[in-house]
DONUSE-540881 format. One record per residue: residue number from 1; residue in one letter; x, y, z of N, C-alpha, C in turn. Coordinates in pm, whole numbers. Layout:
   num   residuo    neast   nnorth      nup   caeast   canorth     caup    ceast   cnorth      cup
   NUM         A        X        Y        Z        X         Y        Z        X        Y        Z
...
// end
This chain:
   num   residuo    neast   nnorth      nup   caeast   canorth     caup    ceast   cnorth      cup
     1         X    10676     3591    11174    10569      3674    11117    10605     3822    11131
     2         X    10548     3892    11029    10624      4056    11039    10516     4107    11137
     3         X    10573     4217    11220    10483      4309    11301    10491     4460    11220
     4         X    10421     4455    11125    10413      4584    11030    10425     4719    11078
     5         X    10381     4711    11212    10408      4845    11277    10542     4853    11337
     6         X    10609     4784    11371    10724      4823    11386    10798     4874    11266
     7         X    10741     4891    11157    10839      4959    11067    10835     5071    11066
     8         X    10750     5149    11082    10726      5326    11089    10789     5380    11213
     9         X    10815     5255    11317    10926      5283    11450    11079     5292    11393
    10         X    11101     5223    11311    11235      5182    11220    11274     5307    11147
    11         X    11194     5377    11092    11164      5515    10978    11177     5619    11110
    12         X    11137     5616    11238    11101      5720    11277    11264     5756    11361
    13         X    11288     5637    11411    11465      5585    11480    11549     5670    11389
    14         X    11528     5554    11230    11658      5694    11133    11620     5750    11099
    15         X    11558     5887    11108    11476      6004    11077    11557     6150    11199
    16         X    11498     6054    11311    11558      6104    11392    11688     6151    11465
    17         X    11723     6015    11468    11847      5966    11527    11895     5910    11661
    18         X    11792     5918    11708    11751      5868    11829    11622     5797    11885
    19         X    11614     5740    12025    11504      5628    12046    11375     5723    12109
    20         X    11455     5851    12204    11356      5922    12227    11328     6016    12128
    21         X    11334     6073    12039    11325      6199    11968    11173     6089    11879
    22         X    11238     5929    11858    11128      5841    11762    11026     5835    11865
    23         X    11033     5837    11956    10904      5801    12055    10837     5957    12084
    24         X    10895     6047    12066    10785      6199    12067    10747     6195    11992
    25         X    10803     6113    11857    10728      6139    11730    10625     6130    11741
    26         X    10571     5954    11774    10511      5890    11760    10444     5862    11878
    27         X    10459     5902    11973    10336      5947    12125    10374     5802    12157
    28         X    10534     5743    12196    10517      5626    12205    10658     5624    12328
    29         X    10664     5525    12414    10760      5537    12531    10917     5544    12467
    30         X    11008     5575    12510    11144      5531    12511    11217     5350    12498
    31         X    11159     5331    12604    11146      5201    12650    11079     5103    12516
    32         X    10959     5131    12459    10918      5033    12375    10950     5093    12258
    33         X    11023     5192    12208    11081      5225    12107    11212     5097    12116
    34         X    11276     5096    12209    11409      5035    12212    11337     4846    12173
    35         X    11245     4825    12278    11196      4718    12271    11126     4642    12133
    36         X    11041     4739    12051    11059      4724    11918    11143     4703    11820
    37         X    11277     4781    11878    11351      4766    11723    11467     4645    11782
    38         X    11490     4593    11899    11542      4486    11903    11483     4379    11849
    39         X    11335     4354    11887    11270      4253    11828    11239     4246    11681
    40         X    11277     4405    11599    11248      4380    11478    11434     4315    11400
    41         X    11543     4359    11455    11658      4338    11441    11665     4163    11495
    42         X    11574     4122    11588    11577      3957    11594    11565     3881    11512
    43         X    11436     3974    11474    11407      3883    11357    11432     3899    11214
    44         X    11539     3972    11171    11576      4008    11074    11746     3905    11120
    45         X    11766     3921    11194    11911      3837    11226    12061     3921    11220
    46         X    12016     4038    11188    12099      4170    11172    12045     4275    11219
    47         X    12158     4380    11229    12156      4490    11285    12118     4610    11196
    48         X    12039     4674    11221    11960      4776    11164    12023     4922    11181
    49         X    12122     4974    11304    12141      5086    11335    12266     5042    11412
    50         X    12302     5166    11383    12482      5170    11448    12462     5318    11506
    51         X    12579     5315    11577    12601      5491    11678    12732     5562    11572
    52         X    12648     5719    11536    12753      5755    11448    12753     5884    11529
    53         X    12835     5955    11593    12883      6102    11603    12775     6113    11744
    54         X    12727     5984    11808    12580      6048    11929    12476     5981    11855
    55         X    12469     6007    11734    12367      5932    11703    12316     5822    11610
    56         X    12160     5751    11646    12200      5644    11550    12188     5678    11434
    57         X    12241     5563    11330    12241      5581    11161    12219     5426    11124
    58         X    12140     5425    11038    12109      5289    10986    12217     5223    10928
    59         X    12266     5124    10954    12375      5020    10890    12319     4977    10712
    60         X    12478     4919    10685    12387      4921    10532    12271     4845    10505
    61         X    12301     4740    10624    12162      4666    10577    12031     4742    10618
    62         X    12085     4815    10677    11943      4952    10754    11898     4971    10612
    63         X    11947     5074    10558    11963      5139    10446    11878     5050    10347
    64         X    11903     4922    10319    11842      4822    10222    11658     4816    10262
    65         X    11667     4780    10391    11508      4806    10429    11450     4912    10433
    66         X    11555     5027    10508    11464      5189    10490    11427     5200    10380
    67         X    11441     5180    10244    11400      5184    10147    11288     5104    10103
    68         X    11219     4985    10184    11149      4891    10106    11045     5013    10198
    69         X    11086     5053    10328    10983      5067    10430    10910     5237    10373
    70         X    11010     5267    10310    10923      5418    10248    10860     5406    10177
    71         X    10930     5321    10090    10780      5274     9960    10666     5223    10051
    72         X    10667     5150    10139    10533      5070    10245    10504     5183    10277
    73         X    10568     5322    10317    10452      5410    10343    10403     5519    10282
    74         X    10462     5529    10128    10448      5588    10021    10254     5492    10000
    75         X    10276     5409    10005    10193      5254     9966    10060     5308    10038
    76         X    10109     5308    10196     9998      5353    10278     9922     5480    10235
    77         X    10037     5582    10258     9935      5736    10203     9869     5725    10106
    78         X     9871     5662     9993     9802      5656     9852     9686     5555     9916
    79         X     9711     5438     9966     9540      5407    10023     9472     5511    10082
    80         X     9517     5577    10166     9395      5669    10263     9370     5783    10184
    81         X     9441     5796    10059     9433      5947     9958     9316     5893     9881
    82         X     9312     5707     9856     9188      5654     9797     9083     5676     9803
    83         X     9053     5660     9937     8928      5726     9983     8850     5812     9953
    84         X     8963     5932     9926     8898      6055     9882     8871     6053     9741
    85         X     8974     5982     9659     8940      5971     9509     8819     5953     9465
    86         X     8788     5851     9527     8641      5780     9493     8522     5785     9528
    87         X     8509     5949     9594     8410      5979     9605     8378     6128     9497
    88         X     8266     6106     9417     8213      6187     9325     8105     6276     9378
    89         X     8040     6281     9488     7976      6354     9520     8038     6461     9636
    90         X     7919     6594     9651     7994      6739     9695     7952     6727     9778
    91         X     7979     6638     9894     7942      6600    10059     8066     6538    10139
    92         X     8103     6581    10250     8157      6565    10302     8257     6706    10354
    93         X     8410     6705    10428     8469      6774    10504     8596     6827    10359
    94         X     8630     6929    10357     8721      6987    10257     8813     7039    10369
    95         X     8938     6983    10386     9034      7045    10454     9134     7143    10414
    96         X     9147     7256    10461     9220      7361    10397     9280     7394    10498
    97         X     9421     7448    10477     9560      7474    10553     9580     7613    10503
    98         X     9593     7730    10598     9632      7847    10555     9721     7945    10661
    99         X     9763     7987    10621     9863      8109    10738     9740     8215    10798
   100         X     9793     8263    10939     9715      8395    10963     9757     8498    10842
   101         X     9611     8579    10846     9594      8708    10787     9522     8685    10649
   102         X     9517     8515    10615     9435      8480    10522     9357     8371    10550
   103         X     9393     8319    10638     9310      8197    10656     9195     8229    10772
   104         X     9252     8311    10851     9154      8336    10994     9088     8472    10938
   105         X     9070     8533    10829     8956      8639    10754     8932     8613    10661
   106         X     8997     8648    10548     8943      8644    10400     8863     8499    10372
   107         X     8938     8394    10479     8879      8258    10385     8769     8200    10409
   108         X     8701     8205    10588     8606      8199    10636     8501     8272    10540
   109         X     8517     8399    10532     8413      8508    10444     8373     8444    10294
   110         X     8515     8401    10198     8499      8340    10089     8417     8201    10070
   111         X     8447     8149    10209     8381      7962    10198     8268     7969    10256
   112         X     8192     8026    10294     8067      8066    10337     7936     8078    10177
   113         X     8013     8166    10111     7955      8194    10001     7989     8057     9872
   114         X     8082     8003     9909     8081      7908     9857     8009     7802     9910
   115         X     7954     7770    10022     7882      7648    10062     7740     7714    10044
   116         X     7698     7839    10010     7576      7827     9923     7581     7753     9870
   117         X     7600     7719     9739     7628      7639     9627     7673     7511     9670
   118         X     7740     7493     9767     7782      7323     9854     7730     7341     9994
   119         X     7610     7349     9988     7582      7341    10174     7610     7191    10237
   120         X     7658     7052    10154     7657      7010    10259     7785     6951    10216
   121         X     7922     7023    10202     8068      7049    10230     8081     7120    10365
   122         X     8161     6992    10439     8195      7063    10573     8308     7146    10560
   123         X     8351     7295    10599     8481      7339    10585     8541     7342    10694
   124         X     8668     7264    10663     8775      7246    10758     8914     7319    10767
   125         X     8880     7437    10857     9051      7534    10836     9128     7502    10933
   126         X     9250     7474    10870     9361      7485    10990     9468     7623    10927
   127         X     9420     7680    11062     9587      7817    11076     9658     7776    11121
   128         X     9792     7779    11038     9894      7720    11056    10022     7765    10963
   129         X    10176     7839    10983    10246      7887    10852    10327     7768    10836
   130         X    10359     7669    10924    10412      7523    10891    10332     7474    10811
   131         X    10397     7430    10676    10337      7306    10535    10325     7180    10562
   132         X    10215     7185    10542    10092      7046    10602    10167     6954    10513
   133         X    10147     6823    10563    10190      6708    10422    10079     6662    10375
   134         X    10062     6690    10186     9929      6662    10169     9903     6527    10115
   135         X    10034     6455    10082    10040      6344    10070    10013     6265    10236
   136         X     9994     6311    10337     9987      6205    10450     9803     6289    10458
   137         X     9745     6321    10387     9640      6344    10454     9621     6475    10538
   138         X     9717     6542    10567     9692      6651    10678     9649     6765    10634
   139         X     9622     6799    10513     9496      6858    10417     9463     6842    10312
   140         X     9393     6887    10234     9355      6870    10110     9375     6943    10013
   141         X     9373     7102    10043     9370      7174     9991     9488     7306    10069
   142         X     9636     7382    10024     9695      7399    10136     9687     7551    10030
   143         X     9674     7655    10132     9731      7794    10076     9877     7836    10096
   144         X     9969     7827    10023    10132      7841    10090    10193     7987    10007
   145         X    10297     8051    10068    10364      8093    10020    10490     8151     9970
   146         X    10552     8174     9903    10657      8154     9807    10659     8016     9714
   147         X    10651     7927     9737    10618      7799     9621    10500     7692     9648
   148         X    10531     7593     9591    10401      7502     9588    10440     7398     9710
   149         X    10599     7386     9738    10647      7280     9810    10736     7226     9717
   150         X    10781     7093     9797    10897      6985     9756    10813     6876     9734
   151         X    10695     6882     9779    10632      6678     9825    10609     6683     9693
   152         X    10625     6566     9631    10604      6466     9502    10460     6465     9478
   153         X    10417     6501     9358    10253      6441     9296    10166     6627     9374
   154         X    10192     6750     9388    10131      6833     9420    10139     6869     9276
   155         X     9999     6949     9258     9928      7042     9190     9957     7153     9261
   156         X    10014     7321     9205    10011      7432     9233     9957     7511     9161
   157         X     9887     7602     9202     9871      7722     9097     9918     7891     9189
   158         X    10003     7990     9128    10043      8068     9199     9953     8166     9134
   159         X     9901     8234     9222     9722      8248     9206     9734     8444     9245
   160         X     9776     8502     9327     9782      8625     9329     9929     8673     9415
   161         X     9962     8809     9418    10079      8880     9540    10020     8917     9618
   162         X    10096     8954     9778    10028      9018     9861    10155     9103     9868
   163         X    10092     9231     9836    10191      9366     9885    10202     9379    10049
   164         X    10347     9404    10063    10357      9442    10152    10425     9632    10185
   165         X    10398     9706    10293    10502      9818    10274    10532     9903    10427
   166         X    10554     9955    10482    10648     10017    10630    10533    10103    10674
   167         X    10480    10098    10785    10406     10140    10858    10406    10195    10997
   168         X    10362    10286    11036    10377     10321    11196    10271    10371    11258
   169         X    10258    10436    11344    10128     10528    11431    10167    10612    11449
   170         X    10043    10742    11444    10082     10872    11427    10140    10933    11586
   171         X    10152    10837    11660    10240     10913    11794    10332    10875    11795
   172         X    10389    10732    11721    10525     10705    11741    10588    10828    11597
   173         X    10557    10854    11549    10600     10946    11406    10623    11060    11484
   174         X    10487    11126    11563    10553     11265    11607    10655    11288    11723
   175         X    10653    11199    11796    10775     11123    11887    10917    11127    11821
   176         X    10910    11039    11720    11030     10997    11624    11069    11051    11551
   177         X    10997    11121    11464    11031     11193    11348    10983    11101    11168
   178         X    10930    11142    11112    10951     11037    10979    11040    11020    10865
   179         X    11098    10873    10905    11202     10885    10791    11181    10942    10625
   180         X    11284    10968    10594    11285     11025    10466    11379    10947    10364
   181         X    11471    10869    10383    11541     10756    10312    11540    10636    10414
   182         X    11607    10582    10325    11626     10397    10389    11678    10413    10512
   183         X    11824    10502    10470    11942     10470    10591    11886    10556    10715
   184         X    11761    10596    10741    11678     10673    10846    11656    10554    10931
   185         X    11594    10412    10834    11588     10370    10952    11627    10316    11083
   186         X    11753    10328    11030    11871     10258    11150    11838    10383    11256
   187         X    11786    10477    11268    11763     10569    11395    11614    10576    11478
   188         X    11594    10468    11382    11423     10403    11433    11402    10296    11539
   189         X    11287    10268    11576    11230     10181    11654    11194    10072    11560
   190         X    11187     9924    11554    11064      9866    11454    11054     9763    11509
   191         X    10913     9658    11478    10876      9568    11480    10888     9457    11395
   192         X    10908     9363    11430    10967      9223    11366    10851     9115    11398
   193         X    10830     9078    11234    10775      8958    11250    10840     8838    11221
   194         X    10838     8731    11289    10951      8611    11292    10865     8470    11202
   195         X    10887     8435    11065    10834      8308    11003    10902     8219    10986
   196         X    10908     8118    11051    11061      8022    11018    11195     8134    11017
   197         X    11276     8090    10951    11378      8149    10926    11398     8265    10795
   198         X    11273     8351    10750    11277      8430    10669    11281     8574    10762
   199         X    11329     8680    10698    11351      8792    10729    11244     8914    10645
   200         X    11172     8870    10758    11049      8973    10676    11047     9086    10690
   201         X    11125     9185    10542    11133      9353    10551    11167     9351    10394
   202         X    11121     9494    10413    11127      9506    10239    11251     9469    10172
   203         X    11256     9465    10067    11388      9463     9953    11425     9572     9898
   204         X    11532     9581     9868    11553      9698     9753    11542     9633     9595
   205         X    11606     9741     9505    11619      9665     9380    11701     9579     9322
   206         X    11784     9558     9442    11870      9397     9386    11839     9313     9464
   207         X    11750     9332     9511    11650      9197     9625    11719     9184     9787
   208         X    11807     9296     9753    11847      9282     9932    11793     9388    10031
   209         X    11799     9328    10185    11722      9364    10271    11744     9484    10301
   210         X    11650     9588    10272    11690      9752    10315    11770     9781    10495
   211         X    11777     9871    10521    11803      9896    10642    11704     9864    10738
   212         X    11734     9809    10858    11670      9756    10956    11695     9867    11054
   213         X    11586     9888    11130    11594      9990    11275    11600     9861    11358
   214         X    11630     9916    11482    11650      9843    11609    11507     9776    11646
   215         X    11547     9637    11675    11397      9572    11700    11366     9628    11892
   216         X    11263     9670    11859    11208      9682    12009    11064     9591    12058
   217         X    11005     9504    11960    10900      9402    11945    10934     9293    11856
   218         X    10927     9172    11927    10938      9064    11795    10827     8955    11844
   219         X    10757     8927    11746    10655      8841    11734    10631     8710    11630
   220         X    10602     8609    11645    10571      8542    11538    10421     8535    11543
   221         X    10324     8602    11557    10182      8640    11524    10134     8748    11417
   222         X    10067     8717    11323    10063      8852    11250     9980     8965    11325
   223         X     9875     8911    11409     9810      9004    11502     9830     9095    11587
   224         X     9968     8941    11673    10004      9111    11770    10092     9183    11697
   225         X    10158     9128    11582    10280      9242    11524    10178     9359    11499
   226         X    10064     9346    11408    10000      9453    11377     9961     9558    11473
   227         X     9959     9477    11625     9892      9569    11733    10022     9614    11773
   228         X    10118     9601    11782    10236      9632    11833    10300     9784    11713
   229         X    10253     9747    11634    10276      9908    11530    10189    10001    11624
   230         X    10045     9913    11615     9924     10042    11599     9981    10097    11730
   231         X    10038    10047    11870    10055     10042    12004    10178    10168    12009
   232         X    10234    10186    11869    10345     10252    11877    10485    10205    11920
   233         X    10517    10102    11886    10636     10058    11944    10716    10099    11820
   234         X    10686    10108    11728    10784     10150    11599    10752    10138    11516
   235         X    10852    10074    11386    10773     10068    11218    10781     9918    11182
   236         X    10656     9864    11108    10677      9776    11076    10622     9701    10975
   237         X    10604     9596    10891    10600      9559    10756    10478     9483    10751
   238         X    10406     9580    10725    10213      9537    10699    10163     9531    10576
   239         X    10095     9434    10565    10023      9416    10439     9868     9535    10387
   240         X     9947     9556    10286     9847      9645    10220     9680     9650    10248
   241         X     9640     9527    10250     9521      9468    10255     9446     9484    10413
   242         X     9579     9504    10469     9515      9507    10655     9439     9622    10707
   243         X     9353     9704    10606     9299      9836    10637     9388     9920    10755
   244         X     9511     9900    10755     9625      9968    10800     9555    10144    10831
   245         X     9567    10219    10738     9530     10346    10695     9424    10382    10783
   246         X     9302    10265    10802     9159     10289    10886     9218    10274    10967
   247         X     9304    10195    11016     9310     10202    11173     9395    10288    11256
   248         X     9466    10406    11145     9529     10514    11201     9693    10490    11155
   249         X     9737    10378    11099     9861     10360    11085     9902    10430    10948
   250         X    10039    10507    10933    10085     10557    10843    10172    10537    10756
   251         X    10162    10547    10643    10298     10418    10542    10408    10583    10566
   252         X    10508    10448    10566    10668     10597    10527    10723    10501    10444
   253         X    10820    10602    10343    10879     10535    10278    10834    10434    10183
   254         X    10703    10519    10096    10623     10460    10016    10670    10350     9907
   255         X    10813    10427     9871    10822     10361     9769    10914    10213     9825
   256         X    10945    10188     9931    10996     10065     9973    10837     9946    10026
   257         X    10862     9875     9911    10779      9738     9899    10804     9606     9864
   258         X    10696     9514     9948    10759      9363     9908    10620     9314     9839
   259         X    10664     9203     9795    10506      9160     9742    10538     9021     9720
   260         X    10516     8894     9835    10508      8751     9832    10429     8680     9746
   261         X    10457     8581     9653    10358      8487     9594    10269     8427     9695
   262         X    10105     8433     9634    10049      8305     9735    10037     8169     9615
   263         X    10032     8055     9683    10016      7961     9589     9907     7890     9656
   264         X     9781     7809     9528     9686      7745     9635     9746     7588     9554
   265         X     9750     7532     9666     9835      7309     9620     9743     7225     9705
   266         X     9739     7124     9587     9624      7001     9665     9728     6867     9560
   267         X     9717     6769     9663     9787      6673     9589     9714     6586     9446
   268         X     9725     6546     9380     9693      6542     9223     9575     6417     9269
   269         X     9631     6336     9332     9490      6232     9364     9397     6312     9430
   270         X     9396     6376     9535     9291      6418     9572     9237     6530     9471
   271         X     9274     6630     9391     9175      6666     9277     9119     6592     9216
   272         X     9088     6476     9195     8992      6392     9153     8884     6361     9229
   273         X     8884     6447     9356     8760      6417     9473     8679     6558     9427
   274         X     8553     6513     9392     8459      6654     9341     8460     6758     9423
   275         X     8448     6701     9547     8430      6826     9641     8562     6939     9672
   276         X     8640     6839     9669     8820      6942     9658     8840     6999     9542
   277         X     8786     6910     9461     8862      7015     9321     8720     7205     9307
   278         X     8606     7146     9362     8526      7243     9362     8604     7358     9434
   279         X     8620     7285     9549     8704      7406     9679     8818     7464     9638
   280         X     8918     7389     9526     9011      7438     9489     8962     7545     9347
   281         X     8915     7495     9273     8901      7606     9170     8821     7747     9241
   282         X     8744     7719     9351     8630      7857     9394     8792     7952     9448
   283         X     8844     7887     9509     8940      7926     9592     9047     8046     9512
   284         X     9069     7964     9398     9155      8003     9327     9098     8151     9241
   285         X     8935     8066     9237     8898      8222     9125     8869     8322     9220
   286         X     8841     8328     9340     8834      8439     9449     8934     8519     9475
   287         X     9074     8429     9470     9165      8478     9485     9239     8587     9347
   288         X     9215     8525     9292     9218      8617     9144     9110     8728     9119
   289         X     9019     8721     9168     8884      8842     9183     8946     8941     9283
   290         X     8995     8910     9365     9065      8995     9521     9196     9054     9484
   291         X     9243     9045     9342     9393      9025     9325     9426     9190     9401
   292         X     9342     9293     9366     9426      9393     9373     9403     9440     9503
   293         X     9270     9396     9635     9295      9393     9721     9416     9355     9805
   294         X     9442     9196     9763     9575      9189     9819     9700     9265     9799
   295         X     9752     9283     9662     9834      9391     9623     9873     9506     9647
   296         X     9750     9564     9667     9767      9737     9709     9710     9789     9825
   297         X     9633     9664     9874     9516      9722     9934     9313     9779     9858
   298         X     9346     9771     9779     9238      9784     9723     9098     9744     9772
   299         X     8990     9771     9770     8820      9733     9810     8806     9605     9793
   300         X     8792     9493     9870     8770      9337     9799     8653     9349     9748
   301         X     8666     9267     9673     8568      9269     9580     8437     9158     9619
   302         X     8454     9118     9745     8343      9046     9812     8308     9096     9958
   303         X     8412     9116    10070     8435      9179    10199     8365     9286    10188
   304         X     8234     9372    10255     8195      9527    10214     8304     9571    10320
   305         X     8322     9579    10427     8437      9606    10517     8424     9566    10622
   306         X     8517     9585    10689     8548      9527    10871     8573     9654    10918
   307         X     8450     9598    11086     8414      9700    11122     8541     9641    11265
   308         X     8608     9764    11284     8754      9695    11362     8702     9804    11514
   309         X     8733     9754    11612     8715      9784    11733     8847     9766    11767
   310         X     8872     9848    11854     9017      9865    11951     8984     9887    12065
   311         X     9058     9777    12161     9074      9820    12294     9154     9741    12345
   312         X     9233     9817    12433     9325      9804    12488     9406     9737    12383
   313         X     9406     9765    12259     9552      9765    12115     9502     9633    12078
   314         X     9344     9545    12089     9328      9416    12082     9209     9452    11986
   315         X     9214     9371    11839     9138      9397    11719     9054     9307    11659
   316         X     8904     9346    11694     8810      9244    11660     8762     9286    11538
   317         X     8784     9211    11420     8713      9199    11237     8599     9069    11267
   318         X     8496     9215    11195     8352      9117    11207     8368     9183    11030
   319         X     8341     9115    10958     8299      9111    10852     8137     9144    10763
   320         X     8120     9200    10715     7981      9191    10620     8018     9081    10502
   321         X     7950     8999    10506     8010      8896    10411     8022     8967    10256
   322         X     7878     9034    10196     7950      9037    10046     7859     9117    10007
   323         X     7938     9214     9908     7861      9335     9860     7740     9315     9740
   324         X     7750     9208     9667     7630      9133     9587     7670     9022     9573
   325         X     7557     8958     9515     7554      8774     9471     7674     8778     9385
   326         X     7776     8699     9470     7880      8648     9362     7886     8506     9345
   327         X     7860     8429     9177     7837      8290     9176     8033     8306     9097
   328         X     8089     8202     9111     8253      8198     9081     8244     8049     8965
   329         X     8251     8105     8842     8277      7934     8803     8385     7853     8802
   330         X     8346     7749     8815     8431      7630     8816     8540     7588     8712
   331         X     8668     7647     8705     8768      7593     8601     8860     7521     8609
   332         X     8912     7458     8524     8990      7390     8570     9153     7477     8607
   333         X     9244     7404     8713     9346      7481     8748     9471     7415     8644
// end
């Protein structure tokens, strides 16, 4: 008789390449990782995995089943994506996946005003700049940016830019001096923000990375990077939109700018769930109403402003939710 769960142990073994790396996966021992896949190799009467270079690799007959076993969990995700299909009414939890600096302000403020109109849509944010899989369920609705993703069966729409441009505090400037070309900044201080493996600083006009000053802060938070400018540690690459200017920080080197796609993606079955596709189109037309906030910085066009407190270089945004009744209609994406 098959033990069905041992197959996602099988997927997780050659994925990995190992018995422990499959058992962190899967919150599961060493020991009954090993103990599983012998008993699934018993009863198959062959060997599933061989040792290649340290680690394992599925044998060909591996190879023949890893394949039946992805479709089995291709199979699975589309049942639990069912669920959501088949419900037509605007009740229940809308899960949304977003990075800091949009997900922990602008989106709270935006889905508020949207559950007027859906008060009984629960909203569910996760901050997070790692891409959720929306085929396994781990949201519904994901804000990403530079593309839509790789996963199979997503819906994207690339919906607005967020400008970015070089910033400092007016004591590290009179300290330092303010640059006046690029190659200034190699005699600078700056701050680094770390996203995966991207190199976040402006471009020039053949898309390569201007001059870098010496990192004296590196962060993967957009928060403390921002407090770490305002703090004076050096210059560094803030979004237009971050009321930068109110909080005393100074652009140099105006004309060096970046400006990232955002994209909003929900997987194609779940837009057929009323309540997601609602969340996705409000989402989308807000974001297109805000366009030139994000871009330049500009007045949002819902936010009246954030009232920002400093202390000790630590920045609390309380929001006024919205400068009049904004109703957003519903289109399709």
């Amino acid at each position: 008789m098959n033990n069905w769960s041992d197959y996602p142990i099988f997927l997780a073994v050659a994925e990995t390449g190992s018995l422990t790396a499959a058992g962190e996966q899967l919150n599961i021992s060493q020991p009954t990782v090993g103990r599983r896949m012998k008993a699934l190799e018993a009863r198959f009467g062959a060997p599933l995995l061989t040792k290649e270079d340290g680690r394992l690799a599925p044998t060909e007959f591996g190879y023949l089943v890893l394949d039946h076993v992805r479709r089995m969990e291709a199979e699975a995700d589309a049942i639990t994506r069912s669920s959501a299909t088949l419900e037509h009414s605007l009740v229940g939890p809308v899960m949304i996946t977003a990075s800091e600096g949009i997900g922990d302000f602008w989106l709270p403020a935006i889905m508020q005003e949207f559950r007027k109109d859906n008060p009984d849509i629960v909203v569910d944010v996760n901050i997070d700049f790692r891409a959720a899989n929306l085929a396994q369920r781990e949201a519904d609705i994901a804000l990403r940016w530079m593309g839509p993703g790789t996963q199979n069966s997503l819906i994207g729409r690339r919906v607005t830019s967020f400008g970015f441009g070089l910033y400092a505090s007016k004591a590290y400037l009179d300290e330092k001096g303010t640059p006046t070309k690029p190659e200034d900044l190699l005699d600078h201080n700056g701050v680094r923000l770390n996203i995966g493996t991207q190199t976040f600083w402006p471009l020039d006009d053949s898309g390569h990375i201007v001059p870098m000053p010496r990192t004296v802060f590196r962060t993967n938070n957009l928060m403390a990077h921002f407090n770490a400018v305002l703090a004076g540690y050096g210059i560094g690459m803030v979004g237009h939109a971050a009321d930068a200017a109110q909080m005393g920080l100074i652009r140099v080197l105006p004309d060096l700018n970046r400006e990232e796609d955002l994209w909003v993606v929900a997987h194609e079955d779940l837009k057929k769930s009323a309540r997601v596709r609602a969340a996705f189109d409000f989402i989308v037309n807000a974001l297109q109403k805000d366009h030139a906030h994000f871009k330049s910085g500009a007045p949002s066009v819902f936010i009246e402003h954030a009232q920002l407190h400093s202390h000790k270089h630590t920045i609390a945004a309380v929001s006024k939710p919205i400068k009049t009744k904004v109703k957003l209609p519903v289109t399709a994406a």
